[in-house]
ROKEBA-737843 format. One record per residue (C-alpha): residue in three letters; x, y, z. Coordinates in steps of 0.1 Angstrom, whole numbers, plus 5000, padded with zeros to 4 digits. Example, Ala and Ser with C-alpha at 12.3 -4.5 7.8 and 13.67 -1.06 7.14 Angstrom:
Ala512349555078/Ser513749895071/
***
This chain:
Unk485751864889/Unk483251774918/Unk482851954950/Unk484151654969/Unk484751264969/Unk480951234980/Unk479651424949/Unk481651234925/Unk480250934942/Unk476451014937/Unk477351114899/Unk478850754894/Unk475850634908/Unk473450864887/Unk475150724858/Unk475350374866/Unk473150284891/Unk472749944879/Unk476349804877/Unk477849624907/Unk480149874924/Unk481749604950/Unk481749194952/Unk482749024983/Unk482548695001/Unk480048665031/Unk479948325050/Unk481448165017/Unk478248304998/Unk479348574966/Unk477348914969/Unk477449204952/Unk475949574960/Unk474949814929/Unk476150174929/Unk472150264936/Unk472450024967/Unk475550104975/Unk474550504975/Unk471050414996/Unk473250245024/Unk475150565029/Unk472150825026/Unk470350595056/Unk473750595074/Unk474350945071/Unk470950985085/Unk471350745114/Unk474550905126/Unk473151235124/Unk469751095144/Unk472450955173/Unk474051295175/Unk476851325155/Unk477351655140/Unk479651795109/Unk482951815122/Unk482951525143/Unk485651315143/Unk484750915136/Unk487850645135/Unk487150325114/Unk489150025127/Unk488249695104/Unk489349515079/Unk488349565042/Unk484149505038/Unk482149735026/Unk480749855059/Unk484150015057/Unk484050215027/Unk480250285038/Unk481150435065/Unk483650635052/Unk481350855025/Unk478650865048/Unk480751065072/Unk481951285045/Unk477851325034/Unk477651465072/Unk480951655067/Unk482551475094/Unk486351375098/Unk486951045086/Unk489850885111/Unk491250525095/Unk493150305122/Unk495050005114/Unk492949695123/Unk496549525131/Unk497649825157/Unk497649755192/Unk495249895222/Unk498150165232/Unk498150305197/Unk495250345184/Unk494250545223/Unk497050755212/Unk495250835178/Unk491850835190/Unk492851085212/Unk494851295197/Unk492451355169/Unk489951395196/Unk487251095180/Unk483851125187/Unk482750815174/Unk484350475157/Unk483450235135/Unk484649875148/Unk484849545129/Unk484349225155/Unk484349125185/Unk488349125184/Unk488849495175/Unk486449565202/Unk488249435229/Unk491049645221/Unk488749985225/Unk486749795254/Unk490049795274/Unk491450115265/Unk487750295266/Unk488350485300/Unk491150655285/Unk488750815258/Unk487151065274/Unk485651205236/Unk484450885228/Unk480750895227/Unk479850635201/Unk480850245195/Unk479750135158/Unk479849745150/Unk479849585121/Unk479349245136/Unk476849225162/Unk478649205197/Unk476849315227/Unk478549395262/Unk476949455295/Unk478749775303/Unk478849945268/Unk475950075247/Unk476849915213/Unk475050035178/Unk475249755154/Unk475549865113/Unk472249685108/Unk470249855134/Unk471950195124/Unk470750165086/Unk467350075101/Unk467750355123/Unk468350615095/Unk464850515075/Unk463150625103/Unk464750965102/Unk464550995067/Unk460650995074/Unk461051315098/Unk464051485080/Unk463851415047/Unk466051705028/Unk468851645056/Unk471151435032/Unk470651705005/Unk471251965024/Unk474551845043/Unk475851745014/Unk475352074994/Unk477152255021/Unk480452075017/Unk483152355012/Unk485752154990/Unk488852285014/Unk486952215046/Unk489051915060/Unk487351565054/Unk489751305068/Unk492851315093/Unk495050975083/Unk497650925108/Unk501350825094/Unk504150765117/Unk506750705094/Unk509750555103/Unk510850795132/Unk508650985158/Unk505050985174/Unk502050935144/Unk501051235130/Unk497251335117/Unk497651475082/Unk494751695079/Unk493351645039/Unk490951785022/Unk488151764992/Unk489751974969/Unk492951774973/Unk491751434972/Unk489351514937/Unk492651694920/Unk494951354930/Unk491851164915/Unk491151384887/Unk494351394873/Unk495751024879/Unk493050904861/Unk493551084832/Unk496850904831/Unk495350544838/Unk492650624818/Unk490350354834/Unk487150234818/Unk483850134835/Unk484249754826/Unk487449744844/Unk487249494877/Unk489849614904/Unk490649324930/Unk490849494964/Unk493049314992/Unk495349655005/Unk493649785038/Unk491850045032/Unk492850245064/Unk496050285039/Unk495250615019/Unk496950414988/Unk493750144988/Unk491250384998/Unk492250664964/Unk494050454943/Unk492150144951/Unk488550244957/Unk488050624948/Unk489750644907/Unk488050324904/Unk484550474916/Unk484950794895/Unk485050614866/Unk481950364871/Unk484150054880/Unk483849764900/Unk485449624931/Unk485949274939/Unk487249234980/Unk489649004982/Unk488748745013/Unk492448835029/Unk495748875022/Unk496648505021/Unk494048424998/Unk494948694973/Unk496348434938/Unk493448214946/Unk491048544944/Unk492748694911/Unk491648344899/Unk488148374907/Unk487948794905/Unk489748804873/Unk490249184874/Unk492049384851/Unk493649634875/Unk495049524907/Unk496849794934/Unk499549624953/Unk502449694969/Unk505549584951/Unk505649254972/Unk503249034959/Unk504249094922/Unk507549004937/Unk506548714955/Unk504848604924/Unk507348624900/Unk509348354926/Unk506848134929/Unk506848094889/Unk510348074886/Unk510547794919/Unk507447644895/Unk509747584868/Unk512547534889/Unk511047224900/Unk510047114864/Unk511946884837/Unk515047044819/Unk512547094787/Unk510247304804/Unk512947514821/Unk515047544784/Unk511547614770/Unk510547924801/Unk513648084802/Unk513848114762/Unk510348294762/Unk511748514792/Unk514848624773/Unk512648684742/Unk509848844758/Unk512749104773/Unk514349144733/Unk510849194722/Unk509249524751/Unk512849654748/Unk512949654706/Unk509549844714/Unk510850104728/Unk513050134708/Unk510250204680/Unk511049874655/Unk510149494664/Unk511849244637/Unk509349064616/Unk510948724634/Unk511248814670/Unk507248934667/Unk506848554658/Unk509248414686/Unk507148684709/Unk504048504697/Unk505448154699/Unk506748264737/Unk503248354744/Unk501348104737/Unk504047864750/Unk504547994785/Unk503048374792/Unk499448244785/Unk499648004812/Unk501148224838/Unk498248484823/Unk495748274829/Unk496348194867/Unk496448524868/Unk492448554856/Unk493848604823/Unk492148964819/Unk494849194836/Unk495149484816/Unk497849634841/Unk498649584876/Unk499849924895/Unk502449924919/Unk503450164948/Unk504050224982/Unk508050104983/Unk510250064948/Unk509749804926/Unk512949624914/Unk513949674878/Unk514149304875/Unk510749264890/Unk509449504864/Unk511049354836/Unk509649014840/Unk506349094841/Unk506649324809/Unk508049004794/Unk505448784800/Unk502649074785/Unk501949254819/Unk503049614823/Unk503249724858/Unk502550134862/Unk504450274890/Unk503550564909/Unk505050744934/Unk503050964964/Unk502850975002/Unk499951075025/Unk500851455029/Unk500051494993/Unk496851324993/Unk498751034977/Unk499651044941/Unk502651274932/Unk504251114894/Unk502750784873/Unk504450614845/Unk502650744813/Unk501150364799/Unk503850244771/Unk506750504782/Unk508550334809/Unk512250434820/Unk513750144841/Unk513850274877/Unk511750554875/Unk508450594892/Unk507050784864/Unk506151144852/Unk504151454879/Unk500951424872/Unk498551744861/Unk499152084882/Unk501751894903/Unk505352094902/Unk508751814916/Unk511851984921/Unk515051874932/Unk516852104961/Unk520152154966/Unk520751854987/Unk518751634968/Unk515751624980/Unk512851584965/Unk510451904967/Unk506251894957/Unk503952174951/Unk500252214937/Unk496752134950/Unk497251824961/Unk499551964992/Unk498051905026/Unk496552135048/Unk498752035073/Unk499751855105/Unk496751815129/Unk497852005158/Unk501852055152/Unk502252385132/Unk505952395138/Unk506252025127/Unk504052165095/Unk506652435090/Unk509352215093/Unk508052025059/Unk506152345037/Unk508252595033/Unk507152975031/Unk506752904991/Unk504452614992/Unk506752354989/Unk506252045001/Unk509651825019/Unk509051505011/Unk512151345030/Unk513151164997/Unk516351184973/Unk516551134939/Unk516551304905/Unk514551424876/Unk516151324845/Unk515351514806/Unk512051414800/Unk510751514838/Unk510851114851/Unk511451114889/Unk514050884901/Unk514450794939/Unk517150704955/Unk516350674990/Unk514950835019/Unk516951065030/Unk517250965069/Unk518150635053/Unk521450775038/Unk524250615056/Unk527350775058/Unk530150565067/Unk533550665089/Unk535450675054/Unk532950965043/Unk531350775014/Unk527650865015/Unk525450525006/Unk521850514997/Unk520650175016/Unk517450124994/Unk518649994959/Unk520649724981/Unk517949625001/Unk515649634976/Unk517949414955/Unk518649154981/Unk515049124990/Unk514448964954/Unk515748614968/Unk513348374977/Unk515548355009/Unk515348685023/Unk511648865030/Unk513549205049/Unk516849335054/Unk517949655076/Unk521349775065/Unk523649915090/Unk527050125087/Unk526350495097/Unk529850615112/Unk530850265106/Unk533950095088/Unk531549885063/Unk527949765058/Unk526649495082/Unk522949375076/Unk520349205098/Unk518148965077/Unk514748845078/Unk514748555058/Unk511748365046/Unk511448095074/Unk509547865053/Unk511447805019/Unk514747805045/Unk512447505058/Unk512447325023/Unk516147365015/Unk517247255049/Unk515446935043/Unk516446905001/Unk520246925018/Unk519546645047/Unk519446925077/Unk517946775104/Unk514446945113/Unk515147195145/Unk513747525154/Unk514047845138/Unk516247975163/Unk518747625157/Unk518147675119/Unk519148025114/Unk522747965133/Unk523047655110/Unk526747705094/Unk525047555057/Unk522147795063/Unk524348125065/Unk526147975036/Unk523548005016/Unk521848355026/Unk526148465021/Unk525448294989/Unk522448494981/Unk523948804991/Unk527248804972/Unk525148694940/Unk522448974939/Unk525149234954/Unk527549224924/Unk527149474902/Unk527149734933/Unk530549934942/Unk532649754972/Unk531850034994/Unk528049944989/Unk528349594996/Unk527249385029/Unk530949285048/Unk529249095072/Unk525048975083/Unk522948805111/Unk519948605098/Unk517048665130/Unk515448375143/Unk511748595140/Unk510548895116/Unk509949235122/Unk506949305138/Unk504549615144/Unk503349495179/Unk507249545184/Unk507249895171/Unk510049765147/Unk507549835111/Unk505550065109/Unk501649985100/Unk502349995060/Unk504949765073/Unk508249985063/Unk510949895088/Unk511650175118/Unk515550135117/Unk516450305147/Unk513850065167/Unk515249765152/Unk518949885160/Unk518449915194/Unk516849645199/Unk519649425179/Unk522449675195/Unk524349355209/Unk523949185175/Unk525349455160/Unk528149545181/Unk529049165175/Unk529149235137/Unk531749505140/Unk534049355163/Unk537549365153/Unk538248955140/
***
């Protein structure tokens, strides 16, 4: 195993220092960088930074969007054994001073001219910050500035004076010494830096791999931010180990039209967009003649018969026909709009629904779930590839011990443990116990064969004033799969019965208010629309049916906006901070509950 994520970089590039390492989009041109490029950009920025002052142990914040200036960045602080600080590019000013100076930055890494007027106005509240970074060349009057290009220039010239500085900085990199402090706030309380480590990061890496088992002809498509530690391992780092290549996506809205044109074979995502596409194929055929339908939903059901039959060890001679007929009949199509190469696409970061998984194992596309969080440098269990149990986020991977305590919670211990929380030893107590073991605030099970099973956070648990104790996840996770209804917050702790506010998705509420001759009015009209919260009703009492009466949503309130970070209502992996959104719907909700 390498010393750290830098020296497993610079083998990749030993051994293929030819191949393209990442693609991207610049002023609608494609480019590409090879790993020997790619590996010359961060010895000259490693030199630069060291040339302006910077010194191992510095602290240095990157706020940007994917590019890959960002992922640049990132190694060449590690090769000067600095502390990499990501930042949400979508957090406010007040936030990221907050992190910045908490984790005491030295120096940060900024995208455009946009993410610098949010440090510009917040800069006389930095008193560390030394050093602005651009990646885009922005120049201001009061400010010294370093652009990325002038910095890379900047490091040939040391290079000349200093040229065994790279070497030696990076042969001095102690694999425990911490390399990056990620901040997560959860959905409660201030951020927190969780201090991580080499060691950690190359075990998580080490070992998941050897359960994807990733080739070097794989292409990942890249559209996650990377200031998520789920991108930056899972996305960027397992691909690099194994020689792979990265395609950026050009944003988040663009991401079907890139998978077209990027045809990768492993995609990271959040369980969202496998969501959101699974809708949009169904509202496809939906929308098509009674034939096509008769013909899609046929494959479906077989394509189901056949992955299950498979499991179960024997696949009839005729249903491997109708599996083939299926195929080329509808899964090919879908396949192909998909780039038509996916080998599998991995999905973490929140539950994937069972019926979410099962249609794209239908259609020849096994999704491999994982489970992790940031205090464990990510990856904690992955579903071994052809042994998937239905609601399980997979097996512990290598040197990683899962427990279940007492109450239910799930407990981690191995390597892959943080060091801790940056400055808050009692908070770090509070989640390592005097054995090693990490509390990950989560509930669930291990069943016979060591597959984790969550059930829910466990500050989501609501217990009602009847005493029955209700995990709100599988609901809301559930209810989420209608093509009305893009987030939910379930309420009832203390209370009689479940109430929920909904998000719906404002734009296909759009289309059916005009299919059903609704006059065209604002959101705020539309949601209050008696026909309107028939429908999300509707919705609710379908996909809630199979749930215990106890579980199920009594009454709801469809808001007239979504959640929003700027808020404080999501967090920046956009996971919903109930108590915010209660209290800022408390009058909403008292309305629920009022006695009729």
């Amino acid at each position: 195993m390498s010393t750290s994520v830098a020296h497993m970089l610079f083998k990749t590039i030993a051994q293929y220092p030819d191949k393209d390492v990442l693609i991207y989009k610049r002023d609608g041109e494609l480019r590409s960088l090879t790993y020997y490029e790619f590996g010359e950009m961060i010895k000259r920025l490693t030199h630069a930074m060291a040339d302006v002052g910077l010194m191992a142990g510095d602290r240095v914040a990157i706020l940007s969007n994917n590019r890959p200036e960002w992922t640049i960045s990132d190694f060449a602080t590690f090769c000067l054994r600095g502390v990499v600080v990501p930042v949400y590019q979508t957090l406010p000013a007040n936030q990221i001073a907050y992190i910045l100076n908490d984790a005491e930055v030295r120096a940060i890494f900024v995208e455009n001219e946009e993410q610098f007027q949010k440090i510009r106005k917040i800069k006389k509240d930095l008193p560390k910050l030394d050093f602005i970074f651009t990646y885009d060349r922005i120049s201001d009057e009061a400010l010294e500035l370093f652009a990325f290009d002038d910095l890379i220039k900047r490091g040939n010239d040391h290079i000349e004076k200093h040229a065994s500085f790279f070497n030696d900085s990076l042969n001095r990199i102690q694999p425990k010494e911490i390399c990056s402090l990620v901040y997560t706030s959860g959905t409660t309380g201030e951020p927190k830096g969780v201090m991580l480590h080499h060691h950690g990061f190359m075990a998580d890496i080490v070992e998941a791999e050897a359960v994807l088992d990733l080739q070097p002809d794989d292409i990942f498509l890249s559209f996650l931010p990377l200031s998520h530690l789920y991108e930056r391992l899972g996305g960027h780092w397992c691909p690099m180990y194994k020689g792979c290549t990265l395609f950026y996506a050009q944003s988040i809205d663009t991401v079907v039209a890139d998978i077209a044109e990027a045809q990768p074979t492993v995609m990271v995502s959040v369980p969202r967009l496998y969501e959101k596409i699974a809708t949009a194929v169904i509202d496809q055929v939906e929308s098509g003649s009674s034939l096509k339908k008769k013909i899609f939903y046929w494959a479906l059901n077989t394509g189901m018969k056949y992955h299950q039959r498979k499991y179960d060890g024997v696949v009839p001679a005729l249903l491997e026909k109708k599996y083939q007929l299926a195929d080329k009949l509808a899964f090919s199509k879908i396949k192909t709009k998909l780039g038509g190469r996916f080998r599998f696409p991995i999905a973490g970061g929140a539950p994937l629904s069972v019926e979410t998984l099962k249609f794209f194992e239908a259609i020849g596309l096994k999704i491999v779930e994982g489970y992790g969080m940031t205090e464990s440098h990510l990856i904690i269990t992955l579903t071994p590839p052809g042994r998937v149990k239905y609601g399980s986020c997979g097996k512990p991977i290598k040197g990683v011990e899962v427990k279940i305590a007492d109450d239910g919670e799930v407990l981690v211990r191995g390597d892959i443990i943080m060091a801790g929380y940056y400055k808050k030893p009692e908070l770090t107590a509070e989640v390592i116990d005097k054995d090693g073991w990490l509390h990950t605030g989560d509930v669930g099970f291990l069943d016979s064969d060591n597959f984790l099973f969550l059930t829910d956070r466990k500050k989501n648990i609501i217990v009602t004033s009847g005493g029955k104790n209700i995990a709100t996840a599988p609901l809301e996770n559930r209810l989420k799969t209608s093509r009305y209804i893009d987030d939910i917050c379930l309420i009832g702790n203390h209370r009689k019965f479940i109430s929920a506010l909904i998000v719906p998705n404002y734009e296909n509420l759009e289309k059916w208010a005009a299919e059903n001759d609704l006059e065209a009015v604002e959101t705020t009209r539309l949601v209050q629309e008696e026909k309107i919260n028939e429908l999300i009703g509707d919705e609710i009492e379908r996909l809630q049916e199979e749930f215990a009466r106890f579980e199920k949503v009594k009454k709801f309130k469809i808001l007239p906006e979504p959640f929003s970070i700027e808020k404080g209502e999501l967090t920046p992996s956009l996971k919903v901070k109930k108590d915010v959104v209660q209290e800022h719907y408390r009058s909403v909700i008292e309305k629920l509950y009022e006695e009729n």
